[in-house]
N, C-alpha and C positions, 0 to 999 in steps of 0.2 A: 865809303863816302863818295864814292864815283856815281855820277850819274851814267847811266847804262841807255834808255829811251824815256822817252815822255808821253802820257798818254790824255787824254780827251774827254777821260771822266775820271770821277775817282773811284781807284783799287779797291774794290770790295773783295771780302771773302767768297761771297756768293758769283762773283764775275766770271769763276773757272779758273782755268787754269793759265795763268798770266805767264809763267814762266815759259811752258809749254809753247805758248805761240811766240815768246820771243824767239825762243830758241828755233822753231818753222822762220821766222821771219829774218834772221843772223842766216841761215840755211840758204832761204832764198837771195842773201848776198845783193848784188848789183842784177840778177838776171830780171827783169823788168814783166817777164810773162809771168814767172814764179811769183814774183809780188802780188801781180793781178790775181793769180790764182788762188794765193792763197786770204787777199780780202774779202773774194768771192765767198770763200770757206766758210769765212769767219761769219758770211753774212748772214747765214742760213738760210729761212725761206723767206727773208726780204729781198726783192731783187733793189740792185744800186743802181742810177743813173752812171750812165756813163761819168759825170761831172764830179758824181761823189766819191766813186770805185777810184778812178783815177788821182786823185786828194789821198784818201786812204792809201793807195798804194806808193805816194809818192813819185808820180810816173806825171808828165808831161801831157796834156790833151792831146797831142798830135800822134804821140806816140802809143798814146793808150787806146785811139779807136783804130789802129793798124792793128794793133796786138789784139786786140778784142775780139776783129773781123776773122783772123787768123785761128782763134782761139778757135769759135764757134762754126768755124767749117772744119776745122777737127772733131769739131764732137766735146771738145774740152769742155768746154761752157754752153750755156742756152740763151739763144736771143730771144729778146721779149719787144713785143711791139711800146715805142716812144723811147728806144734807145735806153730798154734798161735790161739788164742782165742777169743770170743765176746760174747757180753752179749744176750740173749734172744730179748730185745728189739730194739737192731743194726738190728737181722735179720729179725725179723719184720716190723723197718721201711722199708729195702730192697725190703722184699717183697710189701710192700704197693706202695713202688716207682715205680717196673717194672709193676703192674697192674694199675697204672695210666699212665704210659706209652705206655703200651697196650691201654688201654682204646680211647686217644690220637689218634694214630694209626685206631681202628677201626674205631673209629667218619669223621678222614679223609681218610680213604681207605675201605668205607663200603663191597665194593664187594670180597675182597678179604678173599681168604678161611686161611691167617695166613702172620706172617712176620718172616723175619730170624731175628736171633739173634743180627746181628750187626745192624741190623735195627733199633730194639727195643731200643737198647743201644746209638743208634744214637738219639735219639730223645732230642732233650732241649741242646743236645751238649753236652752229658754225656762223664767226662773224670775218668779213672779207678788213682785208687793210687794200681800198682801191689803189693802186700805185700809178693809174692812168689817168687821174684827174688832175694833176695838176699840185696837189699838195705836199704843202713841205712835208716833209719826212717825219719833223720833230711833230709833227701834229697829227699824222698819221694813227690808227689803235696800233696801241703795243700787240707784237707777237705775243703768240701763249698758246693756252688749250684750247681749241675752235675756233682759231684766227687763223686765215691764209689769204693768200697774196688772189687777188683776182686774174692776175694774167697767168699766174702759176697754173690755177685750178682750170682755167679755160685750155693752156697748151695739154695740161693731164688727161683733160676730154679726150683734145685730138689725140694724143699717143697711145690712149688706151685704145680710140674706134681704130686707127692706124693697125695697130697688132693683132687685133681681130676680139681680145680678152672682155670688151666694153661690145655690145651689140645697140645699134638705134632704131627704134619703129618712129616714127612722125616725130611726136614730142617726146616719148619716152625713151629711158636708157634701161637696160638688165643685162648683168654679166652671160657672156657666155656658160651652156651649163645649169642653168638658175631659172630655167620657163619653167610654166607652172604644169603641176603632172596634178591634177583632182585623183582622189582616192576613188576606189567604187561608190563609196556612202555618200562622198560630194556630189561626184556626175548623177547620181539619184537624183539627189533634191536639184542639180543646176538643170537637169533635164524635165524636173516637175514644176520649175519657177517658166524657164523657157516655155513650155504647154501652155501655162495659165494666159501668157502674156501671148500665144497665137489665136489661143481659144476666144478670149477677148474681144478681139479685131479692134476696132477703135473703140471701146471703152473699157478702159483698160484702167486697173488697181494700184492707188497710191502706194509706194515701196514699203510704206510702215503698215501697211493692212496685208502683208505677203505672212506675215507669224502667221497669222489667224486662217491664211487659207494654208500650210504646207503643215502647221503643226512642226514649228522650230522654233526656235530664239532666233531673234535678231541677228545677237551678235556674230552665229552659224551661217544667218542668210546673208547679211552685207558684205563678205570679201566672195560669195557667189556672184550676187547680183555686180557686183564692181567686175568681178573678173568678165560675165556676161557682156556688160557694154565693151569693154575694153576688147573683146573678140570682134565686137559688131554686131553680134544676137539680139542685142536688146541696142535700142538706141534710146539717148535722154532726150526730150524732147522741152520740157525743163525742171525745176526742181521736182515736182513732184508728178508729172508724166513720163512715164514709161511708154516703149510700144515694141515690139516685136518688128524685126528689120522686113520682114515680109509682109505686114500692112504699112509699114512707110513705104513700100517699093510699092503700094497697090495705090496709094493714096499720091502719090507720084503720076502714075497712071491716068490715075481719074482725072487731078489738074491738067495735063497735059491734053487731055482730049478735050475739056472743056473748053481750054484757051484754045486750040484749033479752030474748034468753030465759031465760039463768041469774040473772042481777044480778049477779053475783060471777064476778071469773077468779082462779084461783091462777097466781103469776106465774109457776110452772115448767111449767105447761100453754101457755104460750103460744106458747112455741119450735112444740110439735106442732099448733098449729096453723095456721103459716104456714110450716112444714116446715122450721127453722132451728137452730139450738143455740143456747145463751144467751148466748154471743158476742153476738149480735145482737135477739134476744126481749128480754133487759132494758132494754140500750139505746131501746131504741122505745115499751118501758113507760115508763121514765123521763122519755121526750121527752115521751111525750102526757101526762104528770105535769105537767110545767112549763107547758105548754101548754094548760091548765086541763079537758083531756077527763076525765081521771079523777085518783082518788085514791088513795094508798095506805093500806090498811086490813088491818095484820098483812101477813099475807105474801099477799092478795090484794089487787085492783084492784076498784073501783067506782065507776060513773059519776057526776062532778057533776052537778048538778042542770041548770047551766046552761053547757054544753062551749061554750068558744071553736072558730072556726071554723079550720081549718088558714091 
């Protein structure tokens, strides 16, 4: 009939193992890091505000961001940006999550040279619990299966690029180990798609009329063609133009001499001068738009000051 501790929800059978962590917590005695360590534990891959780890642990505010600071330049614990915390093996699991996620990913998109982020985080229908917004905690998505903390998953980035295990191109990430190696029968047809789209010059074939000229399925030819742009061979120009990176580089060319001498293109001149229709002529205005070469000015083009490089 002795009361032993008091706890903050009620006992459930499902809750674990209650005794267990009294007896870690009777363990950890008076020693005030032990406490903190072990609410960390307990916390899993929620990290605590300072405010609340400190409550949980029964430890004093003053004394718990000393011991905290102490902690995490040991390596004990992990700092998280807004003064909130996790244990060593939170970010660990993290990490172990997004390299099975990756892994995942490469198995089903072998040719692909990396995936974006939200790709990555897309996979199993992962949902984040933001911990840097501001929101109470009790309002927060419950932990579970495809929930993780957002600062967790962003530090798991860095410690994976850190180690060298996570590799990044621009926007994409792919493990170490995991670039794509085409079979002989792929480099075939990715060498027979490549042709079509040089052969072309600027009138070049919507991606869904590529069956018809290679004699494949689809499904065979889209993680080519994907893996194509993603090398830079093929450049998208937009949804459904394609072009081969060596008539964007000519077609570069062309504008660039034209604005030399005139300063000014009007954009429906442009088709006549790389022998095209505007199918294809605006598309390539609009690339080298985004692309910082030029600008639009009315219904003409003129050069930035300062064009980025292709």
């Amino acid at each position: 009939g002795h009361v032993i501790d008091c706890s903050e929800s009620k006992l459930r059978r499902s809750r674990g193992d209650w005794i267990g962590e009294r007896e870690r917590k009777e363990d950890a005695g008076e020693d005030s890091a032990k406490s903190l360590l072990l609410e960390i534990d307990k916390a899993g891959d929620a990290p605590l505000t300072l405010t609340v780890w400190a409550r949980k642990a029964g430890i004093a505010m003053d004394n718990a961001r000393s011991l905290a600071e102490k902690l995490a330049t040991a390596g004990q614990i992990i700092a998280l940006p807004g003064s909130r915390y996790a244990s060593r093996a939170a970010l660990e699991d993290a990490a172990a999550n997004l390299i099975a996620r990756l892994n995942d990913l490469h198995d089903a998109r072998p040719l692909e040279l990396g995936f974006e982020k939200k790709d990555i985080l897309r996979v199993s229908g992962v949902a984040f619990r933001y911990s840097t917004s501001g929101t109470p905690e009790s309002r927060m998505p419950r932990r579970g299966p495809g929930v993780l903390d957002k600062l967790l998953v962003d530090r798991a980035f860095d410690v994976l690029l850190a180690d060298g295990r996570l590799i990044r191109d621009g926007l994409r990430y792919h493990l170490r180990g995991r670039e794509p190696n085409l079979s002989p029968q792929e480099r075939v047809l990715a060498d027979r798609i490549s042709s079509i789209y040089t052969h072309r010059g600027f009138t070049t074939p919507r991606p869904d009329e590529l069956p018809g000229l290679i004699g494949a399925d689809w499904p065979v030819i889209e993680p080519l063609v994907t893996h194509l742009l993603q090398t830079g061979e093929l450049v998208r120009l937009n949804d459904k133009v394609l072009m081969h990176r060596s008539q964007v580089a000519l077609s570069r060319d062309a504008l660039l001499t034209y604005l030399a001498t005139t300063g000014r293109l009007h954009s429906g001149d442009f088709k006549d001068i790389l022998g095209t229709t505007r199918k294809y002529a605006i598309p390539l205005l609009e690339y080298w738009d985004r692309m910082g070469l030029t600008r639009r000015d009315g219904d003409d083009r003129v050069l930035r000051e300062q064009p980025k490089e292709p």
